[in-house]
Structures are given as structure tokens and as C-alpha cells.
N, C-alpha and C positions, 0 to 999 in steps of 0.2 A: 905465450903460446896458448893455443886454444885446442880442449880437449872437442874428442868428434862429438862426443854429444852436445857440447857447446856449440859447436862450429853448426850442427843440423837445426838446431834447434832457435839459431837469430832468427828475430823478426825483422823487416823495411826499414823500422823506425830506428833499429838496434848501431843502425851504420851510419855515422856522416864522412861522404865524403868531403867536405869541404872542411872536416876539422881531423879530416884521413884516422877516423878511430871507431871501434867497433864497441859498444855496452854490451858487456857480458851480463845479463840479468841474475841466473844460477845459477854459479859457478859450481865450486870444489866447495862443500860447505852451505850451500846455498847463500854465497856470498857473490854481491856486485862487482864487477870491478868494468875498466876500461882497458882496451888495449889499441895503442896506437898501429896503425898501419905504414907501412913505405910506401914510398914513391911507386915501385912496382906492381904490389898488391892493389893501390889504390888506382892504378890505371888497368888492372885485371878487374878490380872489382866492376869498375865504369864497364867494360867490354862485358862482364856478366849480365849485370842489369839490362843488358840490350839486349843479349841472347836468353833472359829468363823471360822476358813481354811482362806482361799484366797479367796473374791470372786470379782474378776475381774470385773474392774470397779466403784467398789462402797470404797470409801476411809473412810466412817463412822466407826466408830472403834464398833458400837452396831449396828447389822444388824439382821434382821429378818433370822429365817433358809435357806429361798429362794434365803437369802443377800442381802433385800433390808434394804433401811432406817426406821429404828422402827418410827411409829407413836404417838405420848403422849398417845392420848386416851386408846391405846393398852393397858400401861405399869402403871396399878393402882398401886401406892404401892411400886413404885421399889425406887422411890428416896429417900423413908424413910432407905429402905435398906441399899443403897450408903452410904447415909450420916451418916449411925452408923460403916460401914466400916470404912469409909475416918476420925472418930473422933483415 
């Protein structure tokens, strides 16, 4: 599972979908890990990436509509979200 501050803070690079896994850079400990993704997550993520565009400059993979970087406080609720996806 992926805490919210992890989950805000991926980069582009951070996610393959073709090997459907997300590199957590700093984790809990500021330690690395990988976490694989499902079939579901990984066809939400695909529908994300289409709905986030390009926005030049900013490499966070969850960007605010303006395409800035989401802030926690913003995002009540969303990691309980993720984390029933990503089970």
C-alpha cells in the first residue's frame, strides 16, 4: 500500500505500466521499494495519464488541473481510495 505522501509525491518515471509497478523512491524510513499494481489500477492508471495531458515541467504523475503538485491537505480520502484499488 502506498502512504498519501508517497502516492503525491511519484514522479512519470516512478510508474511502469508495462511491468504494472510503481518505485516508491522515499518511502517509510526513506527507504525504496516497488509496488506492483493490478490489472485495474493499471487500466485506471492508463485512463489517468490521458486525463492528466502533458504539463510541462512538473514530473509528478498526480498534478492538480492547473498541473501543479497536489497538496495532502487538498486530497481528504483519496488514499483510502488507492489503497482498495492497488489491494
Amino acid at each position: 500500500m502506498l502512504r498519501l505522501s508517497e502516492l503525491i509525491n511519484l514522479e512519470l518515471p516512478d510508474m511502469s505500466l508495462s511491468a504494472r509497478s510503481i518505485r516508491v523512491k522515499h518511502g517509510k524510513g526513506d527507504k525504496e521499494r516497488i509496488v506492483f499494481m493490478g490489472k485495474r489500477l493499471t487500466k485506471a492508471m492508463q485512463e489517468w495519464l490521458h486525463v492528466r495531458g502533458h504539463h510541462i515541467g512538473e514530473e509528478r504523475l498526480f498534478v492538480t488541473r492547473g498541473g501543479y503538485k497536489l497538496d495532502p491537505r487538498n486530497v481528504p480520502g483519496s488514499s483510502s481510495a488507492w489503497q482498495r484499488k492497488l489491494r
